[in-house]
MARZATI-935894 format. One record per residue: residue number from 1; z, x, y of N, C-alpha, C, CB in turn. Coordinates in steps of 0.02 Angstrom, whole numbers, plus 50000, padded with zeros to 5 digits. Glycine has a CB too. Layout:
// residues N
<node NUM; <Z; X; Y>; <Z; X; Y>; <Z; X; Y>; <Z; X; Y>>
...
// end
This chain:
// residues 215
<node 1; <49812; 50176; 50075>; <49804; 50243; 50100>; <49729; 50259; 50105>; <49840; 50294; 50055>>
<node 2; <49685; 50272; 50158>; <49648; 50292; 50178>; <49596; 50341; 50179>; <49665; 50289; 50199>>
<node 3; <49573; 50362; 50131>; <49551; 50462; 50132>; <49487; 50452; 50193>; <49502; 50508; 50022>>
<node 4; <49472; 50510; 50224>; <49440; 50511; 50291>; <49382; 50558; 50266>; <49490; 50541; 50360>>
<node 5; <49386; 50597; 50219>; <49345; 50643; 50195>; <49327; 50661; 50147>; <49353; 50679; 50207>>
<node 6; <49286; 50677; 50089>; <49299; 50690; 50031>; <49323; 50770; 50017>; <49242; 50669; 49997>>
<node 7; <49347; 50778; 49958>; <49379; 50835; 49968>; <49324; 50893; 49925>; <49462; 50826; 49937>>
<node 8; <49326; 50960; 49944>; <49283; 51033; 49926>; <49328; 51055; 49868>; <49280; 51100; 49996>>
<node 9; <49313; 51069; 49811>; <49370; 51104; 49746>; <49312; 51164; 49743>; <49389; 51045; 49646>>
<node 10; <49380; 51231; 49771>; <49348; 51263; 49749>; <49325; 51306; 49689>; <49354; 51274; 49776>>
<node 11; <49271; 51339; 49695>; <49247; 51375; 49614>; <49304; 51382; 49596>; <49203; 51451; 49604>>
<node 12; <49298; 51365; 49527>; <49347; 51390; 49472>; <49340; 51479; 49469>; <49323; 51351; 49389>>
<node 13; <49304; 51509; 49469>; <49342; 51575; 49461>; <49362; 51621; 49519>; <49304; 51615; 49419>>
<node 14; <49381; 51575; 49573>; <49421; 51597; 49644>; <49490; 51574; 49631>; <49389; 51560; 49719>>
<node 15; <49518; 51615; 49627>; <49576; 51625; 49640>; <49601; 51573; 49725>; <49578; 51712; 49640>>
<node 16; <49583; 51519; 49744>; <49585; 51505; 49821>; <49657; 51495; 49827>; <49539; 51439; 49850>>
<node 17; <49692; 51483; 49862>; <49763; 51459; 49897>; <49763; 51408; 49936>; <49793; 51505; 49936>>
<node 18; <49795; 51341; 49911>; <49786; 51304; 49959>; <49855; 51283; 49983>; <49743; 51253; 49942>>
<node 19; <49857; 51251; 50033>; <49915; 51212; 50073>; <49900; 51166; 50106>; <49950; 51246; 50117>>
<node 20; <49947; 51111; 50130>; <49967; 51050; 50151>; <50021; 51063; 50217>; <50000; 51012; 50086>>
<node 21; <49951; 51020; 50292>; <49992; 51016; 50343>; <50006; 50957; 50345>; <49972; 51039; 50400>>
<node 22; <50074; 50935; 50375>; <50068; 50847; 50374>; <50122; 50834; 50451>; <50113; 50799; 50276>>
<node 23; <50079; 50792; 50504>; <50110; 50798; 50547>; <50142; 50731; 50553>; <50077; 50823; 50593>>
<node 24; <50192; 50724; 50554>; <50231; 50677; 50531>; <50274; 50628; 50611>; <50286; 50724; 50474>>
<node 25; <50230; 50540; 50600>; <50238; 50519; 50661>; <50286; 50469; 50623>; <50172; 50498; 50708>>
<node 26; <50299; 50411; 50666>; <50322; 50349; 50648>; <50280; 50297; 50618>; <50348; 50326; 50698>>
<node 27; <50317; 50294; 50568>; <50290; 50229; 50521>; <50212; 50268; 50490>; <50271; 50139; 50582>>
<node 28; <50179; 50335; 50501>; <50138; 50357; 50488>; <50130; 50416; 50500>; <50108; 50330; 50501>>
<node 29; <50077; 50461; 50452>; <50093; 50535; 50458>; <49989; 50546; 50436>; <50178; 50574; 50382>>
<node 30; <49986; 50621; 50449>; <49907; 50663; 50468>; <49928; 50714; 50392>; <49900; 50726; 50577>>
<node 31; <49898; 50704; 50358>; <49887; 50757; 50318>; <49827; 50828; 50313>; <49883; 50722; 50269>>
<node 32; <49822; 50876; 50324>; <49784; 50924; 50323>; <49761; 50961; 50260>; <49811; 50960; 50360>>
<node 33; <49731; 50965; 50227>; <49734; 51029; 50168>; <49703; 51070; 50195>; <49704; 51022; 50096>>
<node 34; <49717; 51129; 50195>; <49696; 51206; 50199>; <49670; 51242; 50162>; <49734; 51241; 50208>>
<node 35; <49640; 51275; 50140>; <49632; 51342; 50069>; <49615; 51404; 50129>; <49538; 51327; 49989>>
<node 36; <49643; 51455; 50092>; <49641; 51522; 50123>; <49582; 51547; 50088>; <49708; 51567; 50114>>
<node 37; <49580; 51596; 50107>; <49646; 51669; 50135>; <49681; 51654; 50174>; <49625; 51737; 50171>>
<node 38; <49749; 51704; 50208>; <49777; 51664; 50277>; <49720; 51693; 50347>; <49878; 51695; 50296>>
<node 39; <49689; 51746; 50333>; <49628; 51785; 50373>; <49583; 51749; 50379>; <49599; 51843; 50348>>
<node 40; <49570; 51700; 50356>; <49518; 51656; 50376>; <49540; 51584; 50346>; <49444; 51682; 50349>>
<node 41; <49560; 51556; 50366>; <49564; 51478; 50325>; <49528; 51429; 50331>; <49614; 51442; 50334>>
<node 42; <49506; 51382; 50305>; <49452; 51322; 50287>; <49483; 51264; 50292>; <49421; 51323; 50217>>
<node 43; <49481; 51231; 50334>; <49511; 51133; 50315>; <49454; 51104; 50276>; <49522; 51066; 50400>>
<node 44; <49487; 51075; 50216>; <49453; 51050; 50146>; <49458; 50960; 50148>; <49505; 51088; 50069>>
<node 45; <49525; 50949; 50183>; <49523; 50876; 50194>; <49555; 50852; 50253>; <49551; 50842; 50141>>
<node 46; <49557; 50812; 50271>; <49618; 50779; 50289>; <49638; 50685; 50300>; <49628; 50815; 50352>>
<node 47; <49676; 50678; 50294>; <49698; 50592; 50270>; <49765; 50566; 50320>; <49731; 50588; 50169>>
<node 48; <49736; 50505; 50335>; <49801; 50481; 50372>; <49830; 50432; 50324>; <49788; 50446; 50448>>
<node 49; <49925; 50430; 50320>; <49945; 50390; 50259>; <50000; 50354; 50301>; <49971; 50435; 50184>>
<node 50; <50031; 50300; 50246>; <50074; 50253; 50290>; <50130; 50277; 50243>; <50055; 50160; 50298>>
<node 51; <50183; 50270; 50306>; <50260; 50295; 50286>; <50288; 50261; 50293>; <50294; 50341; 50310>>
<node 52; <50260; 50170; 50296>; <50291; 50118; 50296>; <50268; 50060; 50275>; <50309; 50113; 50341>>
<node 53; <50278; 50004; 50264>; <50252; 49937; 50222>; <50226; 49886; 50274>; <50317; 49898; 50173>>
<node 54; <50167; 49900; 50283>; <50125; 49846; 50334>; <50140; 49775; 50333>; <50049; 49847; 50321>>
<node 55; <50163; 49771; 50273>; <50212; 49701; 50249>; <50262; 49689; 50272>; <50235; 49695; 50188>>
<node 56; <50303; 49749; 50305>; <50365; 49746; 50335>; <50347; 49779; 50408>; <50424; 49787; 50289>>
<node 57; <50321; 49729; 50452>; <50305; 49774; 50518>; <50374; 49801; 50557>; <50259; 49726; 50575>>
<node 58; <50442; 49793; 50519>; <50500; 49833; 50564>; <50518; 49885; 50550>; <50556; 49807; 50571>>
<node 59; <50480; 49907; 50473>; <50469; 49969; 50434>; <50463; 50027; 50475>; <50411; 49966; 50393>>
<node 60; <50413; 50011; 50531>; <50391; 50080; 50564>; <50450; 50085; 50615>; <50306; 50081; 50605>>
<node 61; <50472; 50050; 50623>; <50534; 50084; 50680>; <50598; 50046; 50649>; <50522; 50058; 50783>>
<node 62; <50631; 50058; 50604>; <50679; 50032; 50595>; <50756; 50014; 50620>; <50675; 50049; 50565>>
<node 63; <50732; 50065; 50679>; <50812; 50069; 50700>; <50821; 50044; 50766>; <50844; 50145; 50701>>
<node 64; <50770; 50033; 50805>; <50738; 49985; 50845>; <50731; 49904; 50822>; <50672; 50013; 50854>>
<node 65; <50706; 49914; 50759>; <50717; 49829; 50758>; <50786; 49805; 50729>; <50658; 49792; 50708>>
<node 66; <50831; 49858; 50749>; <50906; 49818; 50749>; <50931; 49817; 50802>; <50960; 49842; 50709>>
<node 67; <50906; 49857; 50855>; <50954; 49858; 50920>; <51012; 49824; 50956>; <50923; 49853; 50958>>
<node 68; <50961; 49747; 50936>; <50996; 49693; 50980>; <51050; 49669; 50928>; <50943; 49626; 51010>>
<node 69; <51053; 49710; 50877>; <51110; 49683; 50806>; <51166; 49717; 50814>; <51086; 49700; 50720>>
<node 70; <51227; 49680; 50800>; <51302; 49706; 50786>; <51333; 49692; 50732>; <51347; 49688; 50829>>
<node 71; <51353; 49756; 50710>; <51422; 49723; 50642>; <51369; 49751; 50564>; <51436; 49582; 50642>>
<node 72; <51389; 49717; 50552>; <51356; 49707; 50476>; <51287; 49687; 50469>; <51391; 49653; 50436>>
<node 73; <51254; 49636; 50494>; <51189; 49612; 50522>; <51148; 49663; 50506>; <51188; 49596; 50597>>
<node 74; <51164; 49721; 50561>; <51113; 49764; 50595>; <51122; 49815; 50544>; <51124; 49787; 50677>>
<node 75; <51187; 49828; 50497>; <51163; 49874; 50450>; <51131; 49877; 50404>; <51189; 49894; 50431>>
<node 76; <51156; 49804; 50378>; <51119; 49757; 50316>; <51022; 49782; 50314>; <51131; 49649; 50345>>
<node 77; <51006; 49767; 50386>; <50923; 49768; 50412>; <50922; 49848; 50385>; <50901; 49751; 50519>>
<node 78; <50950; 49883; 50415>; <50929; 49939; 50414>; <50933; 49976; 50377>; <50938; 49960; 50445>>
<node 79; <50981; 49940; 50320>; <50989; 49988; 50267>; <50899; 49968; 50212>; <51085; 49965; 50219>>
<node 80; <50901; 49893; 50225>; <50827; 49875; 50173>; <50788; 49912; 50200>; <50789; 49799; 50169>>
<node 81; <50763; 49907; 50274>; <50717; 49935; 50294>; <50711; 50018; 50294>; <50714; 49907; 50348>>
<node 82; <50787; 50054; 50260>; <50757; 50134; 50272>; <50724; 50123; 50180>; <50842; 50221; 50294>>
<node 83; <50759; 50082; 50142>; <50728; 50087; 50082>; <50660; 50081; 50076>; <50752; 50048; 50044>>
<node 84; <50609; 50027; 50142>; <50563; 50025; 50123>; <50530; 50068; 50141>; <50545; 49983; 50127>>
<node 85; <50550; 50128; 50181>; <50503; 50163; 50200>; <50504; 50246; 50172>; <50506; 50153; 50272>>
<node 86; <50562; 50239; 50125>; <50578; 50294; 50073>; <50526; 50272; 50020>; <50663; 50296; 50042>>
<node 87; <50511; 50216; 49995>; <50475; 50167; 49929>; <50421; 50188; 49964>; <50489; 50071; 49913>>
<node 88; <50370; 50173; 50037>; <50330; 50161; 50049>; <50287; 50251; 50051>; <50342; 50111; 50102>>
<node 89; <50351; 50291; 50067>; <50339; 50367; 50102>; <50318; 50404; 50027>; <50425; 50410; 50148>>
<node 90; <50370; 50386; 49970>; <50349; 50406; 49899>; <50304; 50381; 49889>; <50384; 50396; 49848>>
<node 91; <50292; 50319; 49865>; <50190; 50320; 49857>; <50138; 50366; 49876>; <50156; 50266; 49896>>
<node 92; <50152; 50366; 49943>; <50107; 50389; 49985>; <50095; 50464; 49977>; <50127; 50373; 50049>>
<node 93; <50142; 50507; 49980>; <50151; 50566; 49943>; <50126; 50583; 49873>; <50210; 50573; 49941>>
<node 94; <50142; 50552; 49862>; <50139; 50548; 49766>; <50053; 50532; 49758>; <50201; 50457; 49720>>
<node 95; <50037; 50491; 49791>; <49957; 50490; 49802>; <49915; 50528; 49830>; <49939; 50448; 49829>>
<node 96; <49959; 50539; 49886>; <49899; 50595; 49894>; <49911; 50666; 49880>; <49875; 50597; 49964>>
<node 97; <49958; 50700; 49850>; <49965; 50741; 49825>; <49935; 50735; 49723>; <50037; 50751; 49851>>
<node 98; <49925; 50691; 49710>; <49894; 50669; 49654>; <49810; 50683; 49658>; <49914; 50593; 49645>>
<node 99; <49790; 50665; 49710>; <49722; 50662; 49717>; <49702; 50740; 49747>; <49701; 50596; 49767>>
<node 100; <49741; 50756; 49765>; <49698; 50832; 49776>; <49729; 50884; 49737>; <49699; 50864; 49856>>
<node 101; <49780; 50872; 49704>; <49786; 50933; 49645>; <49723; 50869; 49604>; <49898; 50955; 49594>>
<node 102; <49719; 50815; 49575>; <49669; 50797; 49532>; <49594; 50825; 49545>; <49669; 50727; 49532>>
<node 103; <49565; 50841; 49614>; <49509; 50854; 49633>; <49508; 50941; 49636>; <49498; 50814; 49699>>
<node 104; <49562; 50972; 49606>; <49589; 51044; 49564>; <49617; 51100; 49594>; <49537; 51077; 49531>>
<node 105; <49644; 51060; 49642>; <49665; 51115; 49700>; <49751; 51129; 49681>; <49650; 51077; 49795>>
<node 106; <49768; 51207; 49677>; <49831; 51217; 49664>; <49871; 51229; 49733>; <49835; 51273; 49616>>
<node 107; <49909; 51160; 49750>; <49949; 51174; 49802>; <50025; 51222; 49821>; <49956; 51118; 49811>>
<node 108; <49996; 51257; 49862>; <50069; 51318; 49868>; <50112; 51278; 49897>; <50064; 51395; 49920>>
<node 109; <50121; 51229; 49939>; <50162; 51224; 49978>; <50159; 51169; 50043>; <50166; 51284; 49992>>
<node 110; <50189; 51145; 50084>; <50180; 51097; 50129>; <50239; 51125; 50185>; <50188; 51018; 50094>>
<node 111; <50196; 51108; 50246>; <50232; 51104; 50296>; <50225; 51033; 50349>; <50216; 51166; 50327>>
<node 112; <50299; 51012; 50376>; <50296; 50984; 50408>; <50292; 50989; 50516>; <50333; 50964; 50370>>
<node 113; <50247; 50969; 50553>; <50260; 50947; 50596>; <50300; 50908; 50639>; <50238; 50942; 50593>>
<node 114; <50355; 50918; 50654>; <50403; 50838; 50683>; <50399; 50841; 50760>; <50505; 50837; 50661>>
<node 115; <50399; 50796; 50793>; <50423; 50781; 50868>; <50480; 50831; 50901>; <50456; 50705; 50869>>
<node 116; <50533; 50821; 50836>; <50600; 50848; 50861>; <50651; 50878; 50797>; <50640; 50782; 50902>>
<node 117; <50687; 50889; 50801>; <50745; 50930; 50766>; <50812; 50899; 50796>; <50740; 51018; 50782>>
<node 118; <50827; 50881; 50862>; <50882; 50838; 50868>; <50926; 50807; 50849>; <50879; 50816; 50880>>
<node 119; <51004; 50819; 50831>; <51046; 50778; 50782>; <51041; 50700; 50834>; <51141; 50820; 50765>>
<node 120; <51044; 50632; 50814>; <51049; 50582; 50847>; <51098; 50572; 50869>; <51034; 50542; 50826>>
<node 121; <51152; 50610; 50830>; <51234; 50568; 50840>; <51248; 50631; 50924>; <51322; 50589; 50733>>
<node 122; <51209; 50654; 50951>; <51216; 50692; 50995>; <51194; 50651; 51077>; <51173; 50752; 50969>>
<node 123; <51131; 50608; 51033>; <51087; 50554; 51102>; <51167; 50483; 51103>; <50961; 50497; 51053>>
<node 124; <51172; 50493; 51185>; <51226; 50457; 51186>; <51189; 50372; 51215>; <51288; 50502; 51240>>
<node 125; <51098; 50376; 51226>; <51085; 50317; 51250>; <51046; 50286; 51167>; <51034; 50324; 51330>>
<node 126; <51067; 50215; 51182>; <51045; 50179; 51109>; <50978; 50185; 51083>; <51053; 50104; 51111>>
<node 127; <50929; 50183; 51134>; <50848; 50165; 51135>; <50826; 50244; 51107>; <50809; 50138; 51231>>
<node 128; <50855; 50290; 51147>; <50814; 50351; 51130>; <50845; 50378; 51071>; <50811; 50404; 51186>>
<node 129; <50929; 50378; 51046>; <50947; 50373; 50981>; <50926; 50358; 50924>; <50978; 50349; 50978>>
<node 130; <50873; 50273; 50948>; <50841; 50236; 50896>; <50789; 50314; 50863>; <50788; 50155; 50935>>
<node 131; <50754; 50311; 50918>; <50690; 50341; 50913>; <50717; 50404; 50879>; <50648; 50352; 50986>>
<node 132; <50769; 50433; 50886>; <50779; 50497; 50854>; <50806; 50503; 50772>; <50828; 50530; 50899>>
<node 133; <50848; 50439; 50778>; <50842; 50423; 50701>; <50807; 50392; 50662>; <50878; 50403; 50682>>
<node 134; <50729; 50372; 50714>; <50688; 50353; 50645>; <50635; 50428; 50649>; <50633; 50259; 50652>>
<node 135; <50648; 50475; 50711>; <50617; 50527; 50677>; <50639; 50582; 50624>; <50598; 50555; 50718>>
<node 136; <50718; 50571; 50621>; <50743; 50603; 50568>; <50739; 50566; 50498>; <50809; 50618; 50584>>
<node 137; <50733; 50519; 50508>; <50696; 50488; 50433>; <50648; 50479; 50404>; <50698; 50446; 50420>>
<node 138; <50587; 50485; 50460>; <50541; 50464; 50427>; <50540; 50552; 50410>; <50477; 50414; 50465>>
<node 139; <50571; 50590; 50437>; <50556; 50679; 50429>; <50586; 50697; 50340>; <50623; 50738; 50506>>
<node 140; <50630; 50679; 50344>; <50670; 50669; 50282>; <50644; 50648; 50219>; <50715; 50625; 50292>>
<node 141; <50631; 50586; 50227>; <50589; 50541; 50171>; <50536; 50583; 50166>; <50565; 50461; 50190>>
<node 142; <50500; 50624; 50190>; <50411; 50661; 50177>; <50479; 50728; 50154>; <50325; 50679; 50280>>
<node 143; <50502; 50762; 50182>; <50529; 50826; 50155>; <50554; 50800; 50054>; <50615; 50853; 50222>>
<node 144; <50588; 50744; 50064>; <50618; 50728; 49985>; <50560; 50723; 49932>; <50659; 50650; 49982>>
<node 145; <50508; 50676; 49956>; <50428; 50659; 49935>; <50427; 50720; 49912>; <50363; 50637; 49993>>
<node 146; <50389; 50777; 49960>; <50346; 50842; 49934>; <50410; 50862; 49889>; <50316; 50910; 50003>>
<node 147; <50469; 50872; 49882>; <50489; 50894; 49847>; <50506; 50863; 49768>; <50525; 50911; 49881>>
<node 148; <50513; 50784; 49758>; <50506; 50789; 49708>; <50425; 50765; 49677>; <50561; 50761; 49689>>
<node 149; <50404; 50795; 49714>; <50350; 50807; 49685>; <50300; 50874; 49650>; <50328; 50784; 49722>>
<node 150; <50348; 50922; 49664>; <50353; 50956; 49656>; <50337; 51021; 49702>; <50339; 50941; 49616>>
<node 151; <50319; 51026; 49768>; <50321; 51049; 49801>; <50371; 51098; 49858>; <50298; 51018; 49800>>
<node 152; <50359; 51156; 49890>; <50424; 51191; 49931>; <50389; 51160; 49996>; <50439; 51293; 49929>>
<node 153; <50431; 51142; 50045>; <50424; 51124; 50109>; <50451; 51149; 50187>; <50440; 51073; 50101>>
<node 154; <50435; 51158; 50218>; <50456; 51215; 50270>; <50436; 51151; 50360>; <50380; 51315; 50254>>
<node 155; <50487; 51152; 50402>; <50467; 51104; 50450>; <50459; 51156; 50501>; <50516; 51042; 50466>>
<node 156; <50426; 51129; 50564>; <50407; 51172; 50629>; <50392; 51093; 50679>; <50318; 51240; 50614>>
<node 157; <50423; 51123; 50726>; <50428; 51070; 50793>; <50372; 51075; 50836>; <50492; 51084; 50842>>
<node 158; <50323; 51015; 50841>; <50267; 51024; 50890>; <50266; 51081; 50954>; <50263; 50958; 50921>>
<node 159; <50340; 51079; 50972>; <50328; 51101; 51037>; <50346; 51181; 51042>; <50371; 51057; 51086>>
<node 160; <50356; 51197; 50976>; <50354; 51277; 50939>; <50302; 51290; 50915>; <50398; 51293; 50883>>
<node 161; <50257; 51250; 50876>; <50249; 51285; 50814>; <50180; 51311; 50838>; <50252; 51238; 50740>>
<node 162; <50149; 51335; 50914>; <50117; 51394; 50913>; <50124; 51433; 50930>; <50083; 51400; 50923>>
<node 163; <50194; 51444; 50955>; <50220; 51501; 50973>; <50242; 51535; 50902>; <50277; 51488; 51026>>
<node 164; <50268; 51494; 50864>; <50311; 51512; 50780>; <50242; 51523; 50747>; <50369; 51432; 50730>>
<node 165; <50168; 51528; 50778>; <50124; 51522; 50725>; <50106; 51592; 50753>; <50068; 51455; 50717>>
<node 166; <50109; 51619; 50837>; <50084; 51683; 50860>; <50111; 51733; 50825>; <50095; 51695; 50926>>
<node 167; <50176; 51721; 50818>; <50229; 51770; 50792>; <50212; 51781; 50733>; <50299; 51751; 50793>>
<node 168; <50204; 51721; 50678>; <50204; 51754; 50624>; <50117; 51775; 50588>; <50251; 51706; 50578>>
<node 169; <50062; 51763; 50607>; <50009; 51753; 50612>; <49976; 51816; 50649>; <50005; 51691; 50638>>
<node 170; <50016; 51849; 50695>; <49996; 51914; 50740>; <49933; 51906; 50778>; <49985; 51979; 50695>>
<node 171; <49925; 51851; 50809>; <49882; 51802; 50867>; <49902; 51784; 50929>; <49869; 51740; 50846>>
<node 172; <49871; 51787; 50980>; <49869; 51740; 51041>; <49901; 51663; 51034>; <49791; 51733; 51060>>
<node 173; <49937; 51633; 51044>; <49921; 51570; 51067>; <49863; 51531; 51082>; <49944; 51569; 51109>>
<node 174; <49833; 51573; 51139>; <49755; 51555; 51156>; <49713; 51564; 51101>; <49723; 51598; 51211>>
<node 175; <49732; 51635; 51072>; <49663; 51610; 51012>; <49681; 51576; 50944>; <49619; 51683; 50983>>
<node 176; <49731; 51551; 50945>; <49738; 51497; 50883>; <49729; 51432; 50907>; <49809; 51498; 50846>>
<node 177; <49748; 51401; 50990>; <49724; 51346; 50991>; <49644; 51333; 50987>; <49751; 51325; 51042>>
<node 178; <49593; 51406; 50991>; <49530; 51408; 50978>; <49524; 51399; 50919>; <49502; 51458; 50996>>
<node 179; <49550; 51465; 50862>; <49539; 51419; 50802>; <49553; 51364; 50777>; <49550; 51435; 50766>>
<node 180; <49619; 51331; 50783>; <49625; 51276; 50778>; <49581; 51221; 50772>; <49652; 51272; 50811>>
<node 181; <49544; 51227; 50841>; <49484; 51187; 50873>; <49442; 51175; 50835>; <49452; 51214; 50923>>
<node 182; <49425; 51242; 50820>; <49343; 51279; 50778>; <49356; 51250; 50688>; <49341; 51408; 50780>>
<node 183; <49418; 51254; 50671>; <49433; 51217; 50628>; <49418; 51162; 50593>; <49463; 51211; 50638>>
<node 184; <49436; 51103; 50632>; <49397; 51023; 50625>; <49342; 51029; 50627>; <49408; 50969; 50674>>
<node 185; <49285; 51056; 50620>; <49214; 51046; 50608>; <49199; 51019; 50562>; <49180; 51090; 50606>>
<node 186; <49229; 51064; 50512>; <49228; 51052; 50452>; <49280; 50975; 50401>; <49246; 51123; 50437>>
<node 187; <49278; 50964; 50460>; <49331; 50890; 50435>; <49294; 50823; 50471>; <49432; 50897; 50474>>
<node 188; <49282; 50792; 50417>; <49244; 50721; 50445>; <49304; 50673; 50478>; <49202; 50673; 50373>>
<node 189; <49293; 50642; 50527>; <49350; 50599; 50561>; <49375; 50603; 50609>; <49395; 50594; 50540>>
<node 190; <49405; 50607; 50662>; <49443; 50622; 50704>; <49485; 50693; 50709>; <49476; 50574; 50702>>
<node 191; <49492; 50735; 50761>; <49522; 50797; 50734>; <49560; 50809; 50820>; <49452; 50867; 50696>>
<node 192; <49609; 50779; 50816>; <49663; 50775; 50913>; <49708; 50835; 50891>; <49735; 50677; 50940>>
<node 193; <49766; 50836; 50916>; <49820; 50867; 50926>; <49865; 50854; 50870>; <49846; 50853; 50986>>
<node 194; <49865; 50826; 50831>; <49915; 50811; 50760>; <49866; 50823; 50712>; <49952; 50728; 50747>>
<node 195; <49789; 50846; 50711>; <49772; 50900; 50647>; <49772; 50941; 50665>; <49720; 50906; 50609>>
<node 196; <49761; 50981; 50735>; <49771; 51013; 50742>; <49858; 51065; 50721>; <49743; 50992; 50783>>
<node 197; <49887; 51042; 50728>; <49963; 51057; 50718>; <49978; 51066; 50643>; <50011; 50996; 50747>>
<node 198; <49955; 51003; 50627>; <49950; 51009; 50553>; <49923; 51063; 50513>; <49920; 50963; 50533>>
<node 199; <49839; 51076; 50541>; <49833; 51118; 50483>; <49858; 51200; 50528>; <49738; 51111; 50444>>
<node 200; <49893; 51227; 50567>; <49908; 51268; 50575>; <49979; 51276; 50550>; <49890; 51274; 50626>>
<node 201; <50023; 51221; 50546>; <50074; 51232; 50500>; <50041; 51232; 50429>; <50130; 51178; 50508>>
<node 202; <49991; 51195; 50401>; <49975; 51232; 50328>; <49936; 51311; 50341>; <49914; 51175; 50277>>
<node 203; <49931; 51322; 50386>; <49907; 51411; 50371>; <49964; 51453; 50378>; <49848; 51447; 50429>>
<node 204; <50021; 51427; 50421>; <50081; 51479; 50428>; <50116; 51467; 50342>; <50147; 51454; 50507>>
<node 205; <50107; 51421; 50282>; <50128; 51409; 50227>; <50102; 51480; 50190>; <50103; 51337; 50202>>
<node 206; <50006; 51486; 50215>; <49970; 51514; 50165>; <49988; 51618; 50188>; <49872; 51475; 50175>>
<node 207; <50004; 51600; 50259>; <50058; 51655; 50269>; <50108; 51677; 50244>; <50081; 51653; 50306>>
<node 208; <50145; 51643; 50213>; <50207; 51637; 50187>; <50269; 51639; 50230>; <50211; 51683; 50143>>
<node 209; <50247; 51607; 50288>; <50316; 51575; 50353>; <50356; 51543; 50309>; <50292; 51509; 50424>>
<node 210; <50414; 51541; 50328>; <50484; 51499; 50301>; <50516; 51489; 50372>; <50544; 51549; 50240>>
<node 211; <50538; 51414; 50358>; <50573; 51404; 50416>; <50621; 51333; 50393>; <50516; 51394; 50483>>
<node 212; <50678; 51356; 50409>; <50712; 51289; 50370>; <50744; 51240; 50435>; <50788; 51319; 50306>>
<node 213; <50721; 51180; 50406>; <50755; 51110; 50458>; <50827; 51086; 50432>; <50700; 51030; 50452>>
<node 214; <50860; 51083; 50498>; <50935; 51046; 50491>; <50909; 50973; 50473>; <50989; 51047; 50572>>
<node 215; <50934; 50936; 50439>; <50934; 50870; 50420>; <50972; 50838; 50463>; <50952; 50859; 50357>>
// end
C-alpha cells in the first residue's frame, strides 16, 4: 500500500472532524481524508490501496477470469478468488485506517464512491454481469472493512453524487466541482475525477448525509 502524501494532525486542542472518501474501483480503490468544518473543508491526505493480491492477477476481476468456466470449475475459482480479495481489501483498510487515526486523527465516518448500485442478477449479458458483480464486491468487501473496523459507512454513485452533494451541502453543482478542484492543491500526487468524488463524498459524511446502499 502506497501513501502519496504525508498526513497534517491537527492541533490537539481543535476539536477538528475528520472523514474518509474512498472511491472504490476494481481490484483498487482512492482514499481521501478530509477534516472540516463542513463550511470549509481541507484534504489532509490521500492514498491509493489494493483491493486485491498482485500475486493473484485474477483477483482484480474475478468474475471475468471465470467466464470461459462451467459447472463447478468456475465456482471453485471464484469462490478462492472473492476470498482473496476480502483478505486483500481487509488489510488494506485496516492499514490505512490504522495509520491515520495513529497520525491522531478521529475518524467520523467513511463514504463510498461506486460506478453503480445495479443488482447483477438483473444484467442478462455475461461480460457486463461479470463487471457488475465484481463491482458489487469489491463495494461490499470496503463497506464490511470500514465497518469492522470500526467505522459507519454511507455509499453514493459517481453519477449522483453531485447532485446528492448540491442538495445536501446547499451548493451549485458548478460551484462544488470548483471546490472540488481548488481542493487537491493541497494534496501531493495526482488529483482526476476519483479524488475528486472521493473527497466530496467525505464532506457530505462531515455534513452528516446518510445514504444507504442495496447490497
Amino acid at each position: 500500500m502506497k501513501a502519496i502524501n504525508s498526513l497534517k494532525t491537527p492541533h490537539k486542542s481543535k476539536a477538528v472532524q475528520v472523514a474518509i472518501g474512498v472511491r472504490v474501483k476494481s481490484g483498487r480503490a482512492i482514499a481521501v481524508l478530509v477534516a472540516g468544518p463542513a463550511e470549509s473543508p481541507a484534504v489532509l491526505a490521500r492514498r491509493e490501496i489494493k483491493l486485491c493480491d498482485p500475486a493473484e492477477p485474477d483477483s482484480m476481476q474475478p468474475y471475468h477470469a471465470a467466464l470461459d468456466m462451467t459447472g463447478a470449475k468456475g465456482a471453485r475459482m471464484i469462490e478462492r478468488l472473492v476470498k482473496v480479495v476480502r483478505r486483500a481489501t481487509n488489510g488494506s483498510i485496516a492499514e490505512l485506517l490504522s495509520d491515520w487515526r495513529g497520525a491522531g486523527h478521529e475518524l467520523r465516518g467513511a463514504a463510498l464512491v461506486v460506478g453503480s448500485l445495479i443488482d447483477p442478477a438483473k444484467i442478462p449479458n455475461d461480460h457486463i454481469r461479470a463487471h457488475a458483480l465484481e463491482g458489487q464486491l469489491f463495494r461490499v468487501s470496503v463497506q464490511e472493512a470500514v465497518v469492522e473496523n470500526g467505522l459507519t459507512s454511507v455509499v453514493f454513485t459517481e453519477r449522483d453524487v453531485y447532485s446528492t452533494a448540491a442538495a445536501a451541502l446547499g451548493r451549485s453543482e458548478d460551484d462544488l466541482k470548483r471546490v472540488a478542484s481548488e481542493l487537491g492543491r493541497a494534496a501531493a500526487g495526482p488529483w482526476r475525477a476519483d479524488e475528486k468524488t472521493a473527497a466530496l463524498a467525505a464532506w457530505m459524511v462531515l455534513a452528516g448525509t446518510r445514504k444507504r446502499a442495496n447490497k
